[in-house]
C-alpha positions, 0 to 999 in steps of 0.5 A: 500500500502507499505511504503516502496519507489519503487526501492530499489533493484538492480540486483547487491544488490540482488546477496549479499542479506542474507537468509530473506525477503527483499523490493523493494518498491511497496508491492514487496518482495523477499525470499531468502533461501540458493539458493533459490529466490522467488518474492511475492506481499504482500498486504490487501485484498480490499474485506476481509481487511486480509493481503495476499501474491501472489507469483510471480515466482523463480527469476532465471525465473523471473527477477527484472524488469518482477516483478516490471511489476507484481507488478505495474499490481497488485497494478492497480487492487487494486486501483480498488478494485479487489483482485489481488489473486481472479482475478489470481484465476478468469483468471484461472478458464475461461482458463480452462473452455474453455475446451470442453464437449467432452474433459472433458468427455475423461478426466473422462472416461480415469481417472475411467476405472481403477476403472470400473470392467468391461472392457467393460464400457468405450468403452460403455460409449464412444459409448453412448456419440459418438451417442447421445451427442458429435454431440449435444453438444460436443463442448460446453466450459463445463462452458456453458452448460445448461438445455437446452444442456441436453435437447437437447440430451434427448428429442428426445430418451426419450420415444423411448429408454427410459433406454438408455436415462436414463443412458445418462442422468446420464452419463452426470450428472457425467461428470458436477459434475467432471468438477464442482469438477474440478472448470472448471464449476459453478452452478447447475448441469443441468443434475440432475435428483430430483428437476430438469429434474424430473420437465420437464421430465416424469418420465422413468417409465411411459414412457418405455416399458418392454421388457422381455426377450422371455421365453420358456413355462417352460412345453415345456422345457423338448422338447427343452433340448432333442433337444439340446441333439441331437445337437454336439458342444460345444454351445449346451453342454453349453446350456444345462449345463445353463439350468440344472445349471440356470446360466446367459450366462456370468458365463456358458461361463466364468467357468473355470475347476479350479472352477468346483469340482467334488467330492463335485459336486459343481461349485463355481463362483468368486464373480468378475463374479457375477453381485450380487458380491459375491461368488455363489455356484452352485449344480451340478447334475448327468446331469450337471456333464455328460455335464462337462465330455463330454466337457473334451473329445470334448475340453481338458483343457490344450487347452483351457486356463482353460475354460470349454466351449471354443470360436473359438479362443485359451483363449476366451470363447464361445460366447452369439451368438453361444449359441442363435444359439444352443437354436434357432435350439433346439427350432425351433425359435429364439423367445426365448432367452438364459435368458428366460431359467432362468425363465423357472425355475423360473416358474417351481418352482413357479408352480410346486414345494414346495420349499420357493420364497428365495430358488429359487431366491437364485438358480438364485443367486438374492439378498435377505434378510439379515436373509435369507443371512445368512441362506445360509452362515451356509449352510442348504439352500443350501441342499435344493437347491441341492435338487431342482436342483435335482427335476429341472434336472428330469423335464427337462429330462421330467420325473417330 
């Protein structure tokens, strides 16, 4: 405690107190600096034995009296043996722990869509945790929530929706350790998955069922790539152009004209489009350039916004439904899907072609290898996909 007797300032000394740190009495202090004033308690620390300081506010918002009051509460608690700083740090801390799961979660999701690339993972992430976990444990203070909370949300999706739950899970697990970083919350996450639910839980693998996307037989191929020939609109044009090139939809019905070049007959999409992240060179054929050509005379550029295969609305592409309807009708079912032609080329060039495992999984613009990466930088791999897709473009017109 201070030596110094209680009560040596008055309102009137400190308004003719120099700059310096000056005593009241009590452990209570005041530092002044030019026209700056400031009250703080200097104490030893009951728990370390070091000297520490608790500032107590500016004295033009705190006057003399209201830090004596600060003062005499503080020097109860050192009687006590209780740090004064580390229960201001405690009361802190479960005052913003009050804050709810949900509110937590608003707050991280509000904080990364900035740094998420696509526009769609928070309306996502709100959607998963709107369903699955707000009505379960959204309004749980963050600091309680427990094993069991997560449980509670996963158990019953588990097995059914078990990629869904999955992601739920890890959803979940990033929120607590955001709240943990935040010290809004203590402990383990409960969330986690390795050394925790992975002793409760069985492991997603055993438990989901593989769903691939319904695939055309590759030797049936060249019927449906005729029908869709027969077809008007654009959403057929754009199926087409997706099978002769072996795109994914989002990259056929987001390819703009500026990325199209038709005299080197290559179609290069931005790494911001590619799930892989990085730059695809894409060989056009014969076939594929005759479906571009077409596209500027059904749609001229300068109404599109740029965009080779346009939607209904003025700047925004084609959709994934109109593009399954063209499919379906060419196909004559809907039991196939639009990412099942990838693997018709897949299986055409596994079953029918000569050409390595890295070339074909490079036309799907997979990932793979280093040396074979690099291969494909210098450039001679990417002759030898001109030249399958060149092979690829006569089985689908049903010459190979």
């Amino acid at each position: 405690m201070s030596k110094l007797p209680p009560n040596q300032l008055t309102v009137r000394k400190i308004a003719s107190l120099k700059d310096g740190v000056h005593g009241d009495g009590g452990n209570l202090w005041i530092t002044i600096r030019g026209e700056t004033r400031a009250w703080t308690f200097r104490f030893k620390s009951p728990l370390t034995g070091k000297r520490r300081e608790m500032g107590l506010g500016p004295a033009r918002d705190v006057s003399l009296s209201e830090a004596r009051a600060k003062a005499t509460d503080a020097r109860r608690l050192l009687l006590e043996g209780i740090d004064p700083l580390e229960e201001q740090a405690r009361k802190r801390r479960s005052a913003v722990r009050e804050r709810t799961f949900e509110e937590v979660a608003e707050h991280y999701i509000t904080e990364q869509t900035p740094a998420w690339k696509d526009p769609r993972s928070a309306p996502i992430w709100r959607s998963s945790l709107g369903r699955h976990v707000y009505p379960l444990m959204g309004s749980r203070p963050i600091g309680q929530v427990q094993t069991e909370d997560v449980l509670s949300v996963l158990r019953p999706i588990w097995e059914t929706t078990t990629e869904t739950a999955s992601r739920i899970r890890g959803r979940i697990e990033r929120i607590l350790d955001y709240a943990h970083s935040h010290h809004w919350r203590e402990g383990d996450n409960p969330a986690r998955w390795r050394g925790h639910l992975a002793n409760i839980l069985p492991k997603p693998t055993a438990v989901a069922k593989v769903v691939h996307h319904a695939a055309i037989p590759y030797r049936d191929l060249p019927a449906v790539f005729t029908q869709l020939g027969r077809q008007d609109g654009s959403a057929a044009l754009a199926a087409r152009f997706l099978c002769l090139t072996a795109a994914r939809s989002g990259e056929v019905r987001h390819a703009l004209w500026s990325e199209i070049d038709f005299g080197k007959q290559i179609w290069v999409v931005p790494a911001e489009r590619m799930k892989a992240k990085r730059e695809h060179r894409v060989p056009l054929t014969a076939s594929a350039l005759d479906v571009l050509r077409r596209m500027k005379i059904l749609k001229s550029p300068a109404s599109t916004g740029g965009l080779v295969f346009p939607g209904g609305k003025i700047g925004s592409p084609l959709s994934d439904v109109a593009l399954s309807k063209a499919l379906h009708r060419a196909a004559g079912t809907k039991d196939v899907t639009i990412h099942g032609l990838r693997s018709c080329f897949r299986d055409w060039a596994a079953e029918e072609t000569d050409f390595s495992r890295e070339v074909a999984e490079m036309a799907l613009a997979h990932a793979i290898g280093d040396k074979v990466e690099a291969a494909y930088r210098r450039g001679d791999l990417f002759s030898k996909r001109q030249e399958m897709m060149r092979q690829w473009e006569t089985f689908c017109l049903g010459h190979g």
